[in-house]
N, C-alpha and C positions, 0 to 999 in steps of 0.2 A: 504494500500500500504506500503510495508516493504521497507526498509533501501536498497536493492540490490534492486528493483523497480527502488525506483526515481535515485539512482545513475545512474542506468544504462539510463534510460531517459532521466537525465541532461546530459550525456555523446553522445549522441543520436540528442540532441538540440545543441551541440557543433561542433558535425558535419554537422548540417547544416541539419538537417532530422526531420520533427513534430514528436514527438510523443505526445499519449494520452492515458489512462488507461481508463478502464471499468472493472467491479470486474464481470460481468458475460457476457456470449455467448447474452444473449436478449440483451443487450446495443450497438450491433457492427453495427445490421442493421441500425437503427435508424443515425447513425454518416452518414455511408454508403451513406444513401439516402441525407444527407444535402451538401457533398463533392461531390456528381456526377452530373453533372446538366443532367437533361433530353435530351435523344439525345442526348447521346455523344457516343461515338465512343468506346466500351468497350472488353477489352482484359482478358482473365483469365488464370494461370499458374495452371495445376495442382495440386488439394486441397484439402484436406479431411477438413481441418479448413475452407476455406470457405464453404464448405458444410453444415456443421455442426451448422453454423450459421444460413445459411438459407441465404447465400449471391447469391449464385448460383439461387435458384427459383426463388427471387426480382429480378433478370435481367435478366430474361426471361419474367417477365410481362409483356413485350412490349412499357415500357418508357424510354427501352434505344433500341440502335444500339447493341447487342449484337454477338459477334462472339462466337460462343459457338462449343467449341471440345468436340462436344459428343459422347457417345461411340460407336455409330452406325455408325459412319464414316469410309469411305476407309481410308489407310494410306494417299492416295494422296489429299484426302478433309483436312485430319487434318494438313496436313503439309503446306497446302491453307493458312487455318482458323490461325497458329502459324504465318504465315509471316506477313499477314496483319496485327495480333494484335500488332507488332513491328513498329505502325506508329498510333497506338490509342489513343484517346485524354486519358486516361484511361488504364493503368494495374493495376490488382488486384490481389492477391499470398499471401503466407503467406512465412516464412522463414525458411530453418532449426535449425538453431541457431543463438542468439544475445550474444555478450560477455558484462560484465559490462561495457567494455569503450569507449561500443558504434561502434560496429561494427557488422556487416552485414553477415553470413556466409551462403553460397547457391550454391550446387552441384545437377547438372544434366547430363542425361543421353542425351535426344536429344537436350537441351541446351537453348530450346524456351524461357524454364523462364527467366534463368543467363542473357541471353540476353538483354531482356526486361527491367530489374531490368538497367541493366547498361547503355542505351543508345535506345534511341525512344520513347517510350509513354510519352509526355507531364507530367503527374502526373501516380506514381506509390504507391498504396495502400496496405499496406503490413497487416494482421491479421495474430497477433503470443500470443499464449497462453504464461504464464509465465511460466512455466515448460522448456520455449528453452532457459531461460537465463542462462547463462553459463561464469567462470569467465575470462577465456581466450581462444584467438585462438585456443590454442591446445587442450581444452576441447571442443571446436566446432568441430574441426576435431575428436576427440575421439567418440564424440555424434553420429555422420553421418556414422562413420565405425563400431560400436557399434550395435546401433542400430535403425537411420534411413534407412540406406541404405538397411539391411538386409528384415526390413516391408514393406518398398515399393514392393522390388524387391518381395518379397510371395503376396502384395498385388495384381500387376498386374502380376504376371504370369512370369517374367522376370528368363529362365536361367543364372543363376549366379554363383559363389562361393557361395556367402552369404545367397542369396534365397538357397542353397541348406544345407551350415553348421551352417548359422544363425548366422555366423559372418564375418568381410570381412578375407579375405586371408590373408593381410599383418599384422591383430593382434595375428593371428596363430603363426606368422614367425618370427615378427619382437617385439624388445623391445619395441619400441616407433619409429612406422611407422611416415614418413612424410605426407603432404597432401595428396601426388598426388601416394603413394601408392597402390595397391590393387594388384587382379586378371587380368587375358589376356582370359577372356572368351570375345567372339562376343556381349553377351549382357548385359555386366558390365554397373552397371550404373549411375559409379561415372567416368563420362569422364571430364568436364569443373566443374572447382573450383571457387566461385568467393568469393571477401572479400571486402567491403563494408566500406569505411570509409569515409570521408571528403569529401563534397559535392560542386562540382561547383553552381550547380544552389541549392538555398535553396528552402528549401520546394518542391523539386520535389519529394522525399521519404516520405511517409507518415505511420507511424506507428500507429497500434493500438493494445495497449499490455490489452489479458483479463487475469482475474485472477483466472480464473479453466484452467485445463488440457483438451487441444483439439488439435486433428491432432495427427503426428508424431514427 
């Protein structure tokens, strides 16, 4: 664990948010299962990193309550399955980006995650690769127009600027766009910004930073 690691960690515990390192993807499940008690009530935000881990198939083993947004669902089952998880003992996501001073950076499109993250789920479990650490806000915001926004957006299918030039609109345009920045396409899908810092309830954020490159 390097020097920008624990900084960022200790900055992280300042705000009132666990976090914990693990140096690879096999060490995440194992934590996973000691934080969630059986039967509880479990929410998930769209994840390539928790997939990746293998967080997604363990909660579907059938020892939790899982509400699971799978891909086979109508729009109007998945948008079911997102409201309920905003009252679950339990959310699990990972993050777009963390800054060293301990802050939280997390932009969506329908919003289910940013939500969740900010108000509802009892305990919120966040799996973020150290590759999202990043030294300030405005390198969060750079990261997400760069080049989160643009892989999601080719991931799922999503008309966009970005999905389509592979980068967002306002880096085209602008010298040093703002956050809230972008394109006026219908399915832009940097609508809700959220930034993450100082915690009412402690330990309701729960971090776990691994130490290979996974997700976005």
């Amino acid at each position: 664990m390097n020097e920008q690691i624990q900084r960022t960690m200790d900055n992280l515990k300042k705000h009132r948010m666990n976090a914990v390192y693990v140096q690879t993807k096999e060490e995440v499940l194992p934590l996973i299962e000691e934080m969630i008690p059986k039967g509880a009530l479990i929410g998930t935000g769209g994840s390539l990193t928790l997939a990746e881990c293998g967080v997604m198939d363990f909660l579907r083993s059938g020892d939790y309550r899982f509400l699971d947004r799978s891909s086979d669902m109508t729009a109007e089952e998945r948008e079911e399955v997102s409201s309920k998880s905003r009252s679950a003992d339990v959310f699990l996501c990972s993050s777009n980006a963390i800054t060293e001073d301990g802050c939280l950076y997390n932009v969506d499109g329908n919003s289910n995650r940013v939500t969740s993250i900010a108000y509802g789920p009892k305990k919120v479990i966040m799996v973020v690769s150290v590759n999202k650490i990043v030294k300030t806000l405005d390198d969060a915001i750079y990261r997400v127009k760069s080049y989160v926004a643009p892989k999601n957006c080719a991931r799922a299918g999503i008309k966009s600027y970005c999905e389509t030039e592979g980068i967002c609109a306002a880096l085209k345009t602008m010298e040093k766009p703002g956050m809230t920045d972008g394109c006026d396409f219908p399915g832009r899908s940097c609508c809700n910004h959220l930034v993450s810092t100082h915690q009412r309830i402690p330990g309701r954020i729960n971090i776990i930073l691994v130490g290979e490159p996974l997700g976005l």
